[in-house]
C-alpha angles and dihedrals in degrees: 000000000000089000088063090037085061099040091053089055107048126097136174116242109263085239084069103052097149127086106165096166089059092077094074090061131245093285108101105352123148113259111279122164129036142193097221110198106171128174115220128293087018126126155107152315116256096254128138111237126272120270090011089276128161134243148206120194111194113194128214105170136022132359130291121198109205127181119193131212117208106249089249095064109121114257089243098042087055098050094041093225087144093065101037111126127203113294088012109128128195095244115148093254079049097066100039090041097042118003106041090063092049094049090050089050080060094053098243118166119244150140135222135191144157118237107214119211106283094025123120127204130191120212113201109224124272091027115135117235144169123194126198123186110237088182142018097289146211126186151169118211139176131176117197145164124246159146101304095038108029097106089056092045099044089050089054096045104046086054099045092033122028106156090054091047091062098060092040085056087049100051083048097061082055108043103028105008087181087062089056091047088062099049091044086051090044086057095054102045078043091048081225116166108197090181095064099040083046090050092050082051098058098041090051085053098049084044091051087045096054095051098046085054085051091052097049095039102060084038084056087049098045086053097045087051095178114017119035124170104205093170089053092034083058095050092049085057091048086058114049077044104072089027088071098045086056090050098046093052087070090054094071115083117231107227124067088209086058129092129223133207090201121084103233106223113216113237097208101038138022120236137171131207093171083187135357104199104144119219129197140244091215144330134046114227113201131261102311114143113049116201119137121244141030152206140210 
């Protein structure tokens, strides 16, 4: 199986030895690691990564070409909304072709670099960053939470996902019962209150739920036209229901030290890392953490 090829053979680079959100288990848990294959001339947006994380990118062919906003860097300066011209885009060679020179003529910050094939780079959470592949590509990418950027991490969590956070509260209390302490306190000087925001989640989800089945339901009636079992149509449901939840538990890897080339879907909250390909606010170091792939 070439999945658990590549997972066997992944490892983190010995300069990023945390992964606090591992302690919650795979289930669940917000998309993290990624295999980055990407053709010339592709890449990404420019974004900052989900939850404030931060990020390695370890690279094994070809050539990427990164620039980096500062995090303060207001959301429409970084996305150069404020010097696109009729027909521009915000592709990736866009940005690097037109946006990137108008934004220097205003005098905005920034900092460019190429990342050569065994090189790794770290990206401290909340940095902008745009990647462009000057090559055909391969690359290896995490993004984690730990010691030096867990507070960071764990404000941002509780807010955007809220059902995961308690459970990650919760294997905390188990595993590093000091780290729980430290959310708990953050809460409190916060006044912060998890149950209630908890409780709003659940009840949007059971909202959201209840309209999707509505929907379906009066499309399953229309089609039936005379006869129409609800009582059966429900169970079906029911049915495909918990099916997929089975089916889904044997996406998940097993190990927090593993990689996986599949992106893991919350099943509380959405979430969206487009990329993950972790850029750096400095320096390249050079070719730890071997995996084969990438994505960007």
């Amino acid at each position: 199986d070439v999945r658990e090829q590549l997972l066997h053979e992944y490892r983190v680079p010995r300069f990023f030895p945390d992964d606090y959100m591992a302690l919650s288990g795979e289930d669940g848990r917000p998309p993290y690691r990624w295999i980055a294959v990407g053709p010339k001339r592709s890449g990404t947006v420019m974004h900052q990564d989900p939850l404030n994380t931060s990020a390695w990118n370890t690279l094994l062919s070809g050539r990427k070409r990164w620039v980096l906003l500062r995090p303060d860097t207001p959301k429409h300066i970084a996305k150069a909304k404020h010097v696109m011209k009729e027909g521009d885009d915000d592709e990736a060679v866009n940005v690097f072709l037109d946006l990137l020179p108008r934004l220097r003529e205003q005098g905005v910050k920034m900092a460019e670099f190429v990342q050569y094939p065994g090189e790794t780079i770290f990206l401290p959470g909340g940095w902008w960053h745009c990647v462009i592949n000057i090559d055909d590509t391969v690359a290896v990418t995490q993004n984690y939470a730990g010691r030096h950027n867990f507070p960071f991490i764990w404000r941002s969590a509780r807010t955007e996902r809220p059902c995961w956070s308690q459970r990650w509260m919760k294997a905390m209390g188990v595993k590093i019962p000091e780290l729980a302490e430290q959310a708990r306190r953050m809460n409190e000087e916060d006044k912060f209150e998890m149950d209630v925001l908890l409780r709003k989640n659940v009840e949007r989800r059971v909202l959201r739920r209840k309209r999707r089945e509505g929907r379906a339901l009066r499309k399953a009636k229309r089609r039936a036209r005379s006869s129409f079992n609800e009582e059966a149509w429900r169970q079906k449901r029911l049915d495909e229901a918990s099916s997929a939840s089975d089916s889904n538990s044997t996406v998940s890897t097993s190990s927090s030290s593993q990689a996986s080339s599949s992106v893991q879907e919350s099943s509380d909250e959405t979430s969206s890392d487009e990329e993950a390909a972790p850029a750096a606010a400095g320096a390249a170091a050079a070719g730890e953490g071997s995996a084969p792939g990438a994505r960007e």
